[in-house]
N, C-alpha and C positions, 0 to 999 in steps of 0.2 A: 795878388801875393806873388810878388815877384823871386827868384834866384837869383844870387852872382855866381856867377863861375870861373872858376880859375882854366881857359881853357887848356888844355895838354897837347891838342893836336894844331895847329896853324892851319888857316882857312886855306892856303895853298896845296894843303894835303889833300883837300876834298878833290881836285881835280886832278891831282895825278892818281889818285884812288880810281877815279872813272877813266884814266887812261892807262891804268895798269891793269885792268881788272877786264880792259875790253881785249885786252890780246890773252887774257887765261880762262880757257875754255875748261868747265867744269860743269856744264848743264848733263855730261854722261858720264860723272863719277862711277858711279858704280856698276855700269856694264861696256863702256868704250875707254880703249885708252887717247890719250892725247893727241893732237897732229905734233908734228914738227914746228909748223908755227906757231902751236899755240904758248912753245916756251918765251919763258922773259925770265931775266936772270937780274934777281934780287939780292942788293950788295948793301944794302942800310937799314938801321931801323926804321928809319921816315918810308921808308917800300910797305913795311910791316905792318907800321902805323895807318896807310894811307888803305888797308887793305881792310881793316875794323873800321875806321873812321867812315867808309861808305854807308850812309844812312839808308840810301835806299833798300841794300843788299839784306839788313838785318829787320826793316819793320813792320813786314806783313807777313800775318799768320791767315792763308787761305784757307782753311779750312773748312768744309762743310757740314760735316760729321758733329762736328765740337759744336758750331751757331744754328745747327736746323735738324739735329739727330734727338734734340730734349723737348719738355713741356713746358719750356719754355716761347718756343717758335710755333707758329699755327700756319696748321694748312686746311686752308677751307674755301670749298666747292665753288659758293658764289664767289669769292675773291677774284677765282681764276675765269670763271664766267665772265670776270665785269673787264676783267685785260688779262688775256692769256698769256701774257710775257712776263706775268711774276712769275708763275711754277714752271712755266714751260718755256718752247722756244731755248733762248741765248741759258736761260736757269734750269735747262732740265736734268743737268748733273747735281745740284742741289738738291734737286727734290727726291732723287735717287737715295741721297746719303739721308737725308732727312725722312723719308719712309721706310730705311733702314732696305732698299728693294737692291741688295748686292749684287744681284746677277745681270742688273742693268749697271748698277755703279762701277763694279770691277772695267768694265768699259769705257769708261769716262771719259774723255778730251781733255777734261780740267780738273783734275786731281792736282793743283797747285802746290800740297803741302808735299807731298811725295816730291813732285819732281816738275818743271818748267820749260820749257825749250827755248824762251825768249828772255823772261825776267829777269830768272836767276834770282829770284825770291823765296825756293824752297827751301827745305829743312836740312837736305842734305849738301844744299850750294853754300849754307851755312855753315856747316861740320865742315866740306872741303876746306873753305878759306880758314877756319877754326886749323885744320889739320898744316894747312900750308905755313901760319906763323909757328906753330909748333916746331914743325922740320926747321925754320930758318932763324928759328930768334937765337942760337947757340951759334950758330955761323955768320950772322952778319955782322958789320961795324955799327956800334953803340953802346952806350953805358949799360951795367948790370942790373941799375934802378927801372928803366926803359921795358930791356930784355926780362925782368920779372912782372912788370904791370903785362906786358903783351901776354905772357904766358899765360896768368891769371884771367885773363877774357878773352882769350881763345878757350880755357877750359870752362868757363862760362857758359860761351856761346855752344860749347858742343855739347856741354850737361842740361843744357836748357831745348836746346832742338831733340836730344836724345828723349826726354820726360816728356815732350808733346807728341812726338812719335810714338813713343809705347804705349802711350796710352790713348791714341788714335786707332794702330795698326796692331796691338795686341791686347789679350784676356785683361781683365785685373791682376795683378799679384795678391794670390796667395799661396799657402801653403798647397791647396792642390791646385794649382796652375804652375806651379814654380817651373815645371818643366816642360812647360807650352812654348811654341815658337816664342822669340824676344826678333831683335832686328840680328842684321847684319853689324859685326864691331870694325867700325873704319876708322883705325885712330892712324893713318897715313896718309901720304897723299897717292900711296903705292897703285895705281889701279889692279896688278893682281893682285891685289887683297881680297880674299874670300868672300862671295857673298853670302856663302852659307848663312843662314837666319839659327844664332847663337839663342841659348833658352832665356825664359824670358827672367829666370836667376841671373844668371850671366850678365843679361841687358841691364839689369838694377844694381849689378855689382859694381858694373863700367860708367853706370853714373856719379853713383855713388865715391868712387876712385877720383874723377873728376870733378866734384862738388869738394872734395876736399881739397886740392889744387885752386879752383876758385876762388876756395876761401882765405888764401894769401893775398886776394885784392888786398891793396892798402890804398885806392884812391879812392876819397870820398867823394858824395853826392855833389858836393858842390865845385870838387874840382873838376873829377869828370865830365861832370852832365848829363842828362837821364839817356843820352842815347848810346853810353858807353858803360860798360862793367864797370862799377861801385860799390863801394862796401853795401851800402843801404840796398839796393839792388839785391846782392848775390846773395846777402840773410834772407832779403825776403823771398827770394826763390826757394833758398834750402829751406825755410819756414813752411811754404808751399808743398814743398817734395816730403817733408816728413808730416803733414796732417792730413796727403792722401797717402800715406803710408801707414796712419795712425797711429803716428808717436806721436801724442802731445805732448810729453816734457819735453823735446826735442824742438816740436812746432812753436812750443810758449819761447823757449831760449832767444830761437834765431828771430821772433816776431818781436821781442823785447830787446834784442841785440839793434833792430831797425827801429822801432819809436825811443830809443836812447839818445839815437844820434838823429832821428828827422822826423817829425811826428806830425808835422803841417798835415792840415785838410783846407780845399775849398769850400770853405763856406755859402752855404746855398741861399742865402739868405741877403747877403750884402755883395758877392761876385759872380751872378749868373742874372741872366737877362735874354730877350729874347734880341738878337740884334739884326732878323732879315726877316724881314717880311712880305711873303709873294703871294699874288694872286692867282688859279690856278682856275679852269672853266669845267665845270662838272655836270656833265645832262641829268637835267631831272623829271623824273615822270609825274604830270601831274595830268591825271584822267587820261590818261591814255596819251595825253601829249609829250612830247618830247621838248624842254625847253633847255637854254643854256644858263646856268647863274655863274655867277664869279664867288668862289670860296678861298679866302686867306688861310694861306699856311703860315705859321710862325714858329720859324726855325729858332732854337738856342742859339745864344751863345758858344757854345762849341761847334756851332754849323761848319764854320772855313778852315777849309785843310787845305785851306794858300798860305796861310800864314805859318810857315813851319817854327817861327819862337815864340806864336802864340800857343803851340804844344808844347812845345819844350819848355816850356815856364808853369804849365798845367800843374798845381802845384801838390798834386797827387801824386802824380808818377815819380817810379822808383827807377823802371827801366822799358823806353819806350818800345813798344810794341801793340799793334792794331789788327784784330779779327777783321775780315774782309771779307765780303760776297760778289764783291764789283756789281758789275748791272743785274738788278736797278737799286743795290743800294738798299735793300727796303730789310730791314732787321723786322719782323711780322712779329708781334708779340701777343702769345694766346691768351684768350680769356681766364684763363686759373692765375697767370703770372699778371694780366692788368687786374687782376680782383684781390691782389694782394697789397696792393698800394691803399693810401686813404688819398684820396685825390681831392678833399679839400684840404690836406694840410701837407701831403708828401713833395719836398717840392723838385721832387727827380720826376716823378709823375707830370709836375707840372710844365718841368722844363724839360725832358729827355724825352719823354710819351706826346708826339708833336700829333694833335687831331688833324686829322684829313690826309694823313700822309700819301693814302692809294690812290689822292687824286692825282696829287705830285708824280708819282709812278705809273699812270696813264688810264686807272681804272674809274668808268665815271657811271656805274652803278649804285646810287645814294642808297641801296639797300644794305649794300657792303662798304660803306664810308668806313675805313677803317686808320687805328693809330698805326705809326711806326717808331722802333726808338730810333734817336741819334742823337750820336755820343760826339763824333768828331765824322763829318759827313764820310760816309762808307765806311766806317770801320767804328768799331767798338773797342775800349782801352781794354787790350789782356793783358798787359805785362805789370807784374808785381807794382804794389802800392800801397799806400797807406790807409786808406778803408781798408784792403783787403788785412792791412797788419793788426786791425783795433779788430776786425774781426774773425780772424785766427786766433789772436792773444784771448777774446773772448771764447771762444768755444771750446779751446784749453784750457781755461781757467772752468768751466762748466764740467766740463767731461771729468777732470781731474779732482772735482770736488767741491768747489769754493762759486757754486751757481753764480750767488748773490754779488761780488766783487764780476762776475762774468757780464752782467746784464750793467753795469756800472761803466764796466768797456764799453761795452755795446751801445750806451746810451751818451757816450762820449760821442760817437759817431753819429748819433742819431738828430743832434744840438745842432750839426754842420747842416743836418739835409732835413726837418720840415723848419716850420711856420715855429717861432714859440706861442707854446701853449703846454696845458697837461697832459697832451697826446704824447710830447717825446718821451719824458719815459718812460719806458716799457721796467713791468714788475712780473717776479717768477715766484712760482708755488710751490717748486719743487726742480730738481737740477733735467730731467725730460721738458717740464712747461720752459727751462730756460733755453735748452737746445733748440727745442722746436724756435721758437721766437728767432735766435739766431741764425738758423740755417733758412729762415724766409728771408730777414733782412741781407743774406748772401744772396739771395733771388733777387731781391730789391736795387742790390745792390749793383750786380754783377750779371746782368742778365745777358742769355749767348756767349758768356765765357767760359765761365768756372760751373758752370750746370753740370755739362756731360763728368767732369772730372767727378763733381760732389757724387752724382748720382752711382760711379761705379764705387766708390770709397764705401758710399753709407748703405749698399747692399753690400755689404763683401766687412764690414767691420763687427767689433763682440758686440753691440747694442741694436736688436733687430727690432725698437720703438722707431727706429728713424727712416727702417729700410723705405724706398720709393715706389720698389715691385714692377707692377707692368703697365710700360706706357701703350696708348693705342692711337690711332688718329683713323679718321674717317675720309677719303682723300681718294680722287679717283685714278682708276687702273692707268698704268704707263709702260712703253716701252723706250725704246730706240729711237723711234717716230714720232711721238710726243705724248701728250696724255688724251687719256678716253672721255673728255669733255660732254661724249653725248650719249655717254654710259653709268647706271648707276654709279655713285661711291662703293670702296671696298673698304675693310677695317684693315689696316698694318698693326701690326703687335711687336715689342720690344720688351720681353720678360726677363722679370731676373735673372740671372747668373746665364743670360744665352749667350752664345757663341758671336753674335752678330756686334755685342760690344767690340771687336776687332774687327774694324771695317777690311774691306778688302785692299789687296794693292794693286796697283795696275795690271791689266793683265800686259800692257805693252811693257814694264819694268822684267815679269815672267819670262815672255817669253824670250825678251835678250839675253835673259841670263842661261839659256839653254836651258833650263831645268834646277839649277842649282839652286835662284831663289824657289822657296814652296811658298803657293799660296795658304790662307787661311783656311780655316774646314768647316765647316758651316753640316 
């Protein structure tokens, strides 16, 4: 299922994008100012242009918190037995954020989303360039039609980095959190701009201000391209931003405002396939002996992240964007989330839940042969989409009353991803039996993305049938120096409404700011 695009930006822009963007230093937004050289003086819109149009800059969401802090993600003992360099070693800042252990995490090396020193792939390298066309779209040479599409995704891109940061590095929003730390408001490219950390009221207002500016995109999906702000895109983020905010007539509008105009799904049935197939060598113990066998892994069809138009033609995406753990790559999915699939007929199970993946990643204990998902290799799709639209629009339509037309959604979405037969679709007894059904097939769906988000929304909303309560994992001691491998397990706990939902921030972000930024409070 292909797209045309009407491109907006000329393939010549990509390259002065990487030659403009290597002399503006913006890896110490918000505690260093500038050198001298790091100015360049931008006199066109094609500067402007060439500054969004850098793909690399806007499509990876590092995160740890978000892919390994749910129950969705599993940590277990013998895994790390069988090759120490899934939880530890190069990963032991994951496993930090994913056992919720802050006092190791606040020390991180790779707290990516916060902040980079090489990539320039975090959230607020995001806002800066966000903040830079802002400053410049009014003073450079170019049309007015130009200068309002820029505007419109730059407020985009800062309303969308802001909504993953708040709900990374602060509380839920509610009525009593309203006045818990939020972030710091950087809408310039001023570096003395305040770091002060604004309430986390404040922080939701500033999105919220900027979601409505976004919403004057007037370039569609097809002319843009999914890796530029688009109509279809930017509903479906506000659609996003208002069903963990708990408006559903709000979340139904903007989810309806996106299947109006773009309602494509890949069908799992007739466009997925496994297309690589490797062989990988895995010691097996038989009587005590140690032998070597050869075990195939068969990668999806989404396996190659060489081919970047075979993502951008993915014909889900709304607006590209990619969960990432780097090495090794390994998305670990727990026993509760693989037992929610039917794996003779689910064919996400079949094609996404790839068997043997821990050999691939170097572990060759056949006691722990374990799955991995993979969506697009290293990264898992987060940025808005149209599964996620059919199921928004359904759980608004549940929550608000009308189950039965909800699980009708739902099961629109369900025809694309198994086998037919009378398993797809799914029938409700009552508007809870339809919720529930819903918020798995969001599991099913969306696994290591949109968890952490669900999870703080559905303890923190009016319906306490759906709350999640307290996660725990059994998973052993770590510090600094790596994990306690030849120490019992300990239990980690992650309970409702606690404090640790706002991961910490760096303490190296801390302590540049003198004191001004505050850390979280645990």
């Amino acid at each position: 299922m292909k797209r045309t695009y009407k491109f907006i930006t000329k393939a010549s822009l990509l390259m002065s994008a990487i030659a403009l963007l290597t002399l503006i230093s913006c890896d110490d937004f918000l505690s260093e100012k500038p050198s001298k050289n790091s100015n360049v003086e931008i006199e066109t819109i094609e500067h402007l242009d060439a500054i969004m149009a850098n793909y690399s800059s806007f499509i990876y969401e590092q995160n740890f918190v978000v892919i390994c802090g749910t129950d969705d993600f599993a940590f277990i003992p013998g895994l790390h037995d069988s090759y120490n360099r899934i939880y530890g070693a190069m990963n032991i800042d994951y496993s930090f954020a994913g056992c919720w252990d802050y006092n190791n995490f606040v020390n991180a090396t790779r707290d990516g989303l916060w902040k980079t020193s090489t990539a320039g792939q975090d959230e607020w390298n995001k806002i800066f360039k966000a903040n830079m066309v802002l400053y410049y779209a009014d003073k450079v040479e170019g049309s007015d039609a130009d200068k309002a599409r820029l505007k419109a995704e730059a407020y985009f891109v800062r309303a969308y980095s802001y909504w993953v940061m708040v709900n990374t590095y602060c509380l839920p929003y509610t009525e009593a959190n309203k006045n818990e730390m939020g972030l710091p408001i950087r809408a310039t490219t001023n570096f003395e701009e305040s770091l002060e950390r604004a309430s986390l009221e404040r922080t939701y207002q500033f999105i919220e201000e900027n979601i409505q500016e976004a919403l004057k995109c007037s370039a569609s999906l097809a002319q843009a391209g999914a890796w530029r702000a688009n109509t279809a895109a930017v509903n479906g983020f506000v659609a996003r931003y208002y069903l963990n905010r708990n408006n559903y007539t709000e979340a139904l509008k903007y989810a309806d405002n996106v299947l109006n105009e773009y309602s494509a799904l890949m069908d799992y049935n007739t466009e997925m396939y496994r297309g690589v197939n490797w062989g990988y060598w895995a010691e097996i113990i038989d009587s005590g002996t140690p032998q070597q066998q050869e075990v195939e892994i068969k990668y999806p069809y989404t396996f190659s992240d060489l081919d970047t138009r075979q993502q951008l033609d993915w014909a889900d995406c709304l607006y590209t964007r990619y969960a990432n753990v780097n090495y090794p790559n390994f998305f670990i999915p727990s026993q509760e989330l693989l037992a929610l699939y039917d794996p003779d007929h689910d064919l996400r199970y079949r094609y996404l839940m790839v068997p043997h993946y821990s050999y691939a990643q170097g572990a060759i204990n056949p006691s722990f042969d374990w799955p991995g998902y993979v969506f697009f290799y290293g990264g898992a799709y987060c940025g808005p989409g149209t599964p996620e639209m059919y199921l928004i629009k359904a759980e608004c339509q549940a929550r608000l009353g009308d189950y039965s037309t909800g699980m009708n959604t739902l099961n629109q979405l369900r025809a694309k991803r198994m086998d037919p037969g009378a398993w797809v679709n799914l029938t409700a007894t009552s508007k809870d039996d339809a919720i529930r059904h819903i918020l798995e097939e969001r599991r099913r769906e969306m696994p290591f993305t949109q968890r952490w988000y669900d999870i703080r929304r559905l303890d923190n909303n009016e319906d306490p049938s759906d709350d999640v309560g307290t996660i725990t994992r059994t998973f052993y001691r770590m510090d600094a120096t790596g994990l306690y491998g030849n120490q019992p397990p300990i239990t980690y706990t992650l309970e409702k409404n606690s404090r640790k939902y706002a991961a910490p921030i760096p303490v190296t972000e801390i302590d540049a700011s003198r004191g001004v930024l505050k850390q979280n409070i645990y």
